[in-house]
C-alpha positions in Angstrom: 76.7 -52.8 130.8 77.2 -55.6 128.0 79.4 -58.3 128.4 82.0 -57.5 126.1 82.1 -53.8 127.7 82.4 -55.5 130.9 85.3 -57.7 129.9 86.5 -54.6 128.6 86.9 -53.1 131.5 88.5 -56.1 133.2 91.7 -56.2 130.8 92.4 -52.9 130.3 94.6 -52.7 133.0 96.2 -55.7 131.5 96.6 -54.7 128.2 98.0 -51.2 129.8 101.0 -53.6 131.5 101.6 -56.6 129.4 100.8 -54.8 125.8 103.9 -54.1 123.1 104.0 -52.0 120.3 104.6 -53.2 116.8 107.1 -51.9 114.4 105.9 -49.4 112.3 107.1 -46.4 110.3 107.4 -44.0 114.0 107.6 -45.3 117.4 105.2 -45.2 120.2 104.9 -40.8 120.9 106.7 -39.7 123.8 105.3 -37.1 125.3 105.4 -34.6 128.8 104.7 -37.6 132.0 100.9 -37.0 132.9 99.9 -34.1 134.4 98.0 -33.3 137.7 93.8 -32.5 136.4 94.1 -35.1 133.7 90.5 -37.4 133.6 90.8 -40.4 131.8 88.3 -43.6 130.9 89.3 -46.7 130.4 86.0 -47.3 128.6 83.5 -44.9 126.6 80.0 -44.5 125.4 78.9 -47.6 122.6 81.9 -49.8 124.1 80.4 -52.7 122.0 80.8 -50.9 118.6 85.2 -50.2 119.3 86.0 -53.2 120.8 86.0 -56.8 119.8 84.4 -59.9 121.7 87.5 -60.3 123.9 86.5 -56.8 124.6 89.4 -55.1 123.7 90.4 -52.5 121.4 91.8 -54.5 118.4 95.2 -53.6 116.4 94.5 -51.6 113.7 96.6 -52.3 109.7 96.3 -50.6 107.0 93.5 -52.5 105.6 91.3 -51.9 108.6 92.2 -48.6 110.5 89.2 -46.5 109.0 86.6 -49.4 110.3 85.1 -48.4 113.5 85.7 -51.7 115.6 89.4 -50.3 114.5 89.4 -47.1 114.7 90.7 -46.0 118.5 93.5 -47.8 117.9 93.6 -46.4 114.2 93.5 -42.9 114.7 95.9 -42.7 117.6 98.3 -44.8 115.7 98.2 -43.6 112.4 101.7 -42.5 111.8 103.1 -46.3 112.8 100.5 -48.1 110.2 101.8 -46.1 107.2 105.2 -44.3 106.7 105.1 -40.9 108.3 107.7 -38.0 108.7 108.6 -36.6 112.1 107.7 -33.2 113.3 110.5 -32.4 115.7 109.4 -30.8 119.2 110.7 -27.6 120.9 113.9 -28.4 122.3 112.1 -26.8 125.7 108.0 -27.0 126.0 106.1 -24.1 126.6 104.0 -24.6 129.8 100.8 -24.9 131.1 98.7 -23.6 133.9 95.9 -25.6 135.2 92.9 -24.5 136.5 91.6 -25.6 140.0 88.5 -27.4 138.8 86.8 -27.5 135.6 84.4 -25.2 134.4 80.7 -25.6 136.1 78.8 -25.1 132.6 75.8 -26.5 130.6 75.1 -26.9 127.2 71.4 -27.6 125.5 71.8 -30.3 122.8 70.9 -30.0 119.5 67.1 -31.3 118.4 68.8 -34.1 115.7 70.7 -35.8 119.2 67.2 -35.1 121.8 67.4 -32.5 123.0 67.9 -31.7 126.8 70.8 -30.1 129.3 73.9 -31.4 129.4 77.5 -31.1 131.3 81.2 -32.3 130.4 80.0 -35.5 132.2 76.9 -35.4 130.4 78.8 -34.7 126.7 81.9 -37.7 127.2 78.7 -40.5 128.2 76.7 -39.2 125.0 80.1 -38.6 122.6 82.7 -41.2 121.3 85.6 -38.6 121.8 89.0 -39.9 122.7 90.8 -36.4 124.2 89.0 -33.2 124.7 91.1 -30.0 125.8 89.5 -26.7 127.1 92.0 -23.8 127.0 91.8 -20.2 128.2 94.9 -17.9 127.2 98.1 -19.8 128.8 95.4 -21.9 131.1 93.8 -25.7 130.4 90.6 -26.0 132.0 89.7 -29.5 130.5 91.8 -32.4 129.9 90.1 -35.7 129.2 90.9 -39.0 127.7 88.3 -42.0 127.1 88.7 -45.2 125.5 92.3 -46.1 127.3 93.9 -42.6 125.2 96.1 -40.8 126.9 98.3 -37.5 127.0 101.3 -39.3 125.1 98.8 -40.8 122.4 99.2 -38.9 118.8 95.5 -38.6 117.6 95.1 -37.9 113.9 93.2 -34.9 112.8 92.0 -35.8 109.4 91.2 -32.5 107.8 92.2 -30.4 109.9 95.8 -31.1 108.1 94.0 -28.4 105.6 94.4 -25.1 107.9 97.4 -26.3 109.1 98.8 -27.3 105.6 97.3 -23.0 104.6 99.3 -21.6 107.4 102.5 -22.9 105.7 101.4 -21.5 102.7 101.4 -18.2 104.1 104.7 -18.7 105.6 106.3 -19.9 102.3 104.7 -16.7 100.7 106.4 -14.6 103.8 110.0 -16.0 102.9 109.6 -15.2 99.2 109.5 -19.0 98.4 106.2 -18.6 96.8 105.9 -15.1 94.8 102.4 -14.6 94.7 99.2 -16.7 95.3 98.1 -15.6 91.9 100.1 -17.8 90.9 99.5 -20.9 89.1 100.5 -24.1 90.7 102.3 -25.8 87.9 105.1 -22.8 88.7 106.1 -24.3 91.8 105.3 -27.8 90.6 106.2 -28.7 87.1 104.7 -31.9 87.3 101.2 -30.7 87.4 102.0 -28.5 84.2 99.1 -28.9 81.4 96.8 -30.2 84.1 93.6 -27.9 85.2 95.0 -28.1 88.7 98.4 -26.9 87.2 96.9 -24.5 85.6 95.1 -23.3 88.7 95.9 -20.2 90.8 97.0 -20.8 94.3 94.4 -18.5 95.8 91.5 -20.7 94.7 92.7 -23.7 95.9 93.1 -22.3 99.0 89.4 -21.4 99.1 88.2 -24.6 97.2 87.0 -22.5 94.3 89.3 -23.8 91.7 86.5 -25.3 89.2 88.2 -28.8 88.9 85.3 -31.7 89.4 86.0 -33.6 92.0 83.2 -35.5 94.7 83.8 -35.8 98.0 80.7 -37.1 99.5 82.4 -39.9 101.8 80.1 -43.2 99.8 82.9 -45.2 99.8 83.1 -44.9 96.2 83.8 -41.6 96.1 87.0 -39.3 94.7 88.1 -39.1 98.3 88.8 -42.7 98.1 90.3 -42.4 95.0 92.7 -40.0 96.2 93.4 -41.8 99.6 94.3 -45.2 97.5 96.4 -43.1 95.3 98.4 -41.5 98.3 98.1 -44.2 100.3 98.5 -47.5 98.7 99.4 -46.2 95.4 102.5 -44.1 93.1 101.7 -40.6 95.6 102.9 -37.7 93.9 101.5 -35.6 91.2 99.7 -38.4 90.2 97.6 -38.6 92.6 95.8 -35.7 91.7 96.3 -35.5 88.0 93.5 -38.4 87.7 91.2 -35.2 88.1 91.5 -33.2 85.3 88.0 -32.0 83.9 87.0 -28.3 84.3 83.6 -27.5 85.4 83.8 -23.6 86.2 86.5 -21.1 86.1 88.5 -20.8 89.1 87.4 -18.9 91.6 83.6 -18.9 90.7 82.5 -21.9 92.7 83.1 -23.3 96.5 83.4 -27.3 96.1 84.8 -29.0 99.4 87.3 -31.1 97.6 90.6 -32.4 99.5 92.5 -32.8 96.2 93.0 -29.5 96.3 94.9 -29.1 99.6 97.2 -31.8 97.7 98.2 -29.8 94.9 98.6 -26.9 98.0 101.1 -29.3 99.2 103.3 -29.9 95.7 103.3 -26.5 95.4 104.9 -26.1 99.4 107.3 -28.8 98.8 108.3 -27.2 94.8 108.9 -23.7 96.8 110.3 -24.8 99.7 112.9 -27.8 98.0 112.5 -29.1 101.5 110.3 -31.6 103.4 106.9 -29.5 104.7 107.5 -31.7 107.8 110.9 -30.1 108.4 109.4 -26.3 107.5 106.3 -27.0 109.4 109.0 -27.9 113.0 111.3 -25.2 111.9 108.2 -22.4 111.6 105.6 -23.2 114.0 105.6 -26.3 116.0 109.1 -25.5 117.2 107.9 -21.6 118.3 104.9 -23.0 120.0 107.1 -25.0 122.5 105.5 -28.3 121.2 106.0 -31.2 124.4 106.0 -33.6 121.6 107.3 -35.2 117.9 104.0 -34.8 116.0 104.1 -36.7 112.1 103.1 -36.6 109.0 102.0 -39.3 106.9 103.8 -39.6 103.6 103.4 -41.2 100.3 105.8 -43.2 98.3 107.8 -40.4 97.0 107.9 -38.7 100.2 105.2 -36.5 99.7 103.3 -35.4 102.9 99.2 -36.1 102.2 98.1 -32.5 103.4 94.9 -33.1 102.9 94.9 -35.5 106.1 96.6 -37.4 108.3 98.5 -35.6 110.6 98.9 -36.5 114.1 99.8 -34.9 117.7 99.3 -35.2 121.2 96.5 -32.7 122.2 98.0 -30.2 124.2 100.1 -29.5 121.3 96.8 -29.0 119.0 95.9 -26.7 121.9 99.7 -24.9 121.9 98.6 -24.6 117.8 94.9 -23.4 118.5 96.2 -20.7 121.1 99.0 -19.2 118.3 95.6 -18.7 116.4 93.8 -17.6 119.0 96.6 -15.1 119.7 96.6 -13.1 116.4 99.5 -15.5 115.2 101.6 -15.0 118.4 103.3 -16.2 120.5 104.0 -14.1 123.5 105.7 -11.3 121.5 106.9 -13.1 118.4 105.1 -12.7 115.3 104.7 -16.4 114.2 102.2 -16.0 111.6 102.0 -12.7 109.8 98.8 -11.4 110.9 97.9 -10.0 107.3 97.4 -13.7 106.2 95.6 -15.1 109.4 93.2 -12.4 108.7 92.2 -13.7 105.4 93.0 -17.8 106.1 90.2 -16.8 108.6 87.7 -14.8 107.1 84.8 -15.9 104.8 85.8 -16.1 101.6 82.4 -17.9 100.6 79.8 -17.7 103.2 77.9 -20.1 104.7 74.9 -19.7 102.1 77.7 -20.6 99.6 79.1 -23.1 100.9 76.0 -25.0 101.9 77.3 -26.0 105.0 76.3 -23.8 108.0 80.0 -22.9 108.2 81.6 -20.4 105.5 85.1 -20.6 104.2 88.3 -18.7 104.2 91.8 -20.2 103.4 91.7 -24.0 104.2 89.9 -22.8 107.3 85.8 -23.2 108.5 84.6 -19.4 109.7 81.6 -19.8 112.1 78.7 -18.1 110.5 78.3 -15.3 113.4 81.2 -13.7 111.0 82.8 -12.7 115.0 86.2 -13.5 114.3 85.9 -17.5 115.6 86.8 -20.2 113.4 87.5 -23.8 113.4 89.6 -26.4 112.1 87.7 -29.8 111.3 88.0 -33.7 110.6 86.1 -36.3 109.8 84.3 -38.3 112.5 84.9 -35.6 115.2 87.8 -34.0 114.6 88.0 -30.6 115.7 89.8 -27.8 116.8 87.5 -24.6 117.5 89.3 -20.8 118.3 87.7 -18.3 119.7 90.2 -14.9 119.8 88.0 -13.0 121.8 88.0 -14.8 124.4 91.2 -16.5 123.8 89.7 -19.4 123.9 90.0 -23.1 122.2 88.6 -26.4 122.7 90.6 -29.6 121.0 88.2 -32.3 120.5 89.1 -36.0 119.2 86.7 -38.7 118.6 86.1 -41.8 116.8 82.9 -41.0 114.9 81.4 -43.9 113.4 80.5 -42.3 110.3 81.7 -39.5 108.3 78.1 -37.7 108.5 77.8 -38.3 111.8 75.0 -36.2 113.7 77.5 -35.3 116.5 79.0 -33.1 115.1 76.1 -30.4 116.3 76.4 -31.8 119.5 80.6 -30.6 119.8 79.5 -27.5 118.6 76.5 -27.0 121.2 79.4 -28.0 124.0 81.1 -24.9 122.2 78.8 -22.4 122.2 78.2 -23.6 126.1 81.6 -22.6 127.0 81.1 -19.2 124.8 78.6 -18.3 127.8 80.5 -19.3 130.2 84.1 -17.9 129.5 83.5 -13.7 129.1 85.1 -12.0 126.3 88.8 -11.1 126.6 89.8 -7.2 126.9 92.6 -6.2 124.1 
C-alpha cells in the first residue's frame, strides 16, 4: 500500500466525523438509515489516482468535478456543485428483501483487462466502482460501497439520464401531451423552429438517427463539450443546441451517438408538458416506484433540466427504476409504463453492426446484441444500469472511471453475464 493510500485510510474515519457540507444548489441526500448486508470500503482499487497527498478525497467545484483526483467526490455531489431540481420521493418507500449471503459466482475477465476468474471480491479490487447493487425480483443480493460512498450518497448517472429522459417521452405521448412522435420538434418547442433539429421528427431523435452533425468522441475538444459549457456554464436553453445546425443525412437514415439529441428530447418534454420534467418525472415514475429518496436533476440557467446527463440518486432507487423495467413497466399490478412503448424504447432499432458499438439501439436505450429482451442503461466512466426481464434481474453499477474509453467497461459486462449463469431464468 502507498503512503498516501495509507494515510487515507487513517483519516477517513475522521473526515466521516469532523467533515461539513458546503452550500450548494441541494443539500446533503437523505436517504433510508443503512441497512443490514450493506459492504462498504473506506478505500478502493488505484487509491493514489482519487485522492490527494493528504490522502483524502478532495472537494470537488465546478471547475474540477470531471478530473479524476475529483471525481468521487464529483459524481456523488453533483447536484450541490451546479443548480439542480429536486425529484420528490414516495411519501412511503417500497421495500426490500435481503438475501442471506451474496451470490457464490465467478466471472472470466475479458482478454483487454488479463484474463483470468474472478469473484465480487475479485471485481471491487480490480474496478473503481463506488456502489454496486445486485437485484432479483423484490430481493437485493449485492449491496456495496467503496471509496467512503454510501447508501445516502446520490451518484450521478451521466447518460443514463437518456433512457430515463425516453421513458418520459413515452408517458407525455400516453397523456396526449405529445400527439405523435412523428412529429417535429419545433411543434412542442418553438424556439427550435427553422433549425434542423426543429425540424426533426421526435422518433429519430429518440434513436439517434436524426442526420444533424454532431461529434461526440469525448477529446476534450469535442461537441460534447461544447454542449456541456453551453448547458452548464453558459445561456442553456435552445441555444444550446441550435449551435448544431448542419444536415448531413435525412433523418432517420443514420445512427450517430450524439447527446444533443436527448436535449432537444427534453425541450420538446418541457414544451408539452408546460411543467418542470423534474416534477412529471416524481409525479409518473419515481413517486410509483416507492423511491426511499429525493433524487435531482441538474438544470441550466433557464431552468431547463440537461437530459442528456446529470441526474443523480441513491442506488437502490436506480435498482427500484431497473426492476419497473425489468417488470414489463410494473409495478406490482399498476401499469407504470405502457408496455407498448417499453417494447420499442427496448428493442433494436439499429443493431449492433449499425451502431458500431457491440450494443444496438432502441429508444434512448442500449439492447444487448443477443436480441433476448436484456438491455441496459449506460454512462460514462462506468455508469450502468443492466435489466435482464427474464430473469428479473438487474445490477446498478457506479464508478469513477478515469477515462471516458475506459477498458472496464468489458469487465462490468463480464460480471454481468456471470450472474446470467448464476441466477436461472424466471417462469411467466
Amino acid at each position: 500500500m502507498s503512503p498516501r493510500a495509507a494515510l487515507l485510510l487513517a483519516v477517513l474515519p475522521l473526515l466521516a466525523l469532523g467533515g461539513c457540507v458546503p452550500s450548494g444548489s441541494m443539500k446533503a441526500p437523505q436517504a433510508a438509515a443503512s441497512a443490514p448486508g450493506i459492504r462498504s470500503n473506506p478505500g478502493g482499487p488505484d487509491l493514489d489516482r482519487y485522492t490527494n497527498n493528504a490522502g483524502q478525497y478532495p472537494r470537488a467545484t465546478p471547475a474540477t468535478w470531471w478530473q479524476p483526483v475529483y471525481s468521487v467526490d464529483g459524481f456523488s455531489r453533483l447536484d450541490e456543485i451546479f443548480s439542480a431540481r429536486v425529484v420528490s420521493r414516495a411519501p412511503a418507500p417500497r421495500p426490500w428483501r435481503r438475501a442471506a449471503a451474496e451470490p457464490a459466482l465467478q466471472y472470466s475477465a475479458p482478454p483487454m483487462r488479463g484474463g483470468g476468474r474472478y469473484d465480487i471480491d475479485g471485481y471491487l479490487a480490480r474496478n473503481p466502482a463506488t456502489g454496486l447493487l445486485v437485484a432479483v425480483d423484490d430481493t437485493i443480493h449485492v449491496e456495496r460501497y467503496q471509496y467512503a460512498r454510501s447508501d445516502a450518497h446520490r451518484m450521478v448517472s451521466f447518460s443514463m439520464a437518456k433512457t430515463i429522459c425516453a421513458i418520459l417521452v413515452g408517458l407525455a405521448v400516453a397523456d396526449g401531451a405529445i400527439a405523435s412522435i412523428e412529429d417535429a420538434a419545433e411543434r412542442y418547442a418553438p424556439a427550435l423552429a427553422g433549425s434542423e433539429y426543429g425540424r426533426t421528427p421526435i422518433r429519430h431523435l429518440l434513436t439517434m438517427s436524426s442526420g444533424v452533425r454532431f461529434r461526440e468522441d469525448y477529446d476534450g475538444r469535442d461537441d460534447t463539450v461544447k454542449l456541456s459549457r453551453a448547458m452548464l456554464f453558459g445561456p442553456g436553453g435552445a441555444g444550446a443546441v441550435k449551435q448544431f445546425d448542419t444536415r448531413e443525412a435525412v433523418p432517420g437514415a443514420r445512427w450517430y451517438y450524439a447527446s444533443s439529441e436527448t436535449q432537444v428530447l427534453g425541450l420538446v418534454l418541457t414544451g408539452a408538458l408546460k411543467r418542470p420534467i423534474a416534477d412529471y418525472l416524481s409525479e409518473r415514475i419515481w413517486q410509483p416506484i416507492g423511491a426511499e429518496a429525493d433524487a435531482s436533476w441538474v438544470i441550466d440557467r433557464t431552468g431547463q433540466e440537461t437530459t442528456y446527463a446529470n441526474f443523480s440518486a441513491v442506488l437502490r432507487d436506480y435498482a427500484r427504476l431497473g426492476m419497473l423495467l425489468a417488470n414489463g413497466g410494473k409495478v406490482g399490478t399498476q401499469q407504470v409504463i405502457p408496455a407498448d412503448w417499453l417494447r420499442e424504447m427496448t428493442r433494436a432499432h439499429f443493431t449492433s453492426t449499425q451502431t458500431g458499438r457491440w450494443f444496438g439501439y432502441g429508444f434512448q436505450t442500449w439492447v444487448f446484441p443477443e436480441n433476448d429482451g436484456s438491455f441496459a442503461l449506460l454512462g460514462v466512466r462506468g455508469q450502468t444500469i443492466f435489466v435482464d426481464p427474464q430473469r428479473r434481474l438487474v445490477m446498478v453499477h457506479t464508478a469513477v472511471r478515469p477515462d471516458a474509453r475506459d477498458a472496464g467497461g468489458a469487465e462490468a459486462t463480464a460480471l454481468w453475464r456471470g450472474l446470467r449463469q448464476h441466477f436461472p431464468r424466471r417462469a411467466g
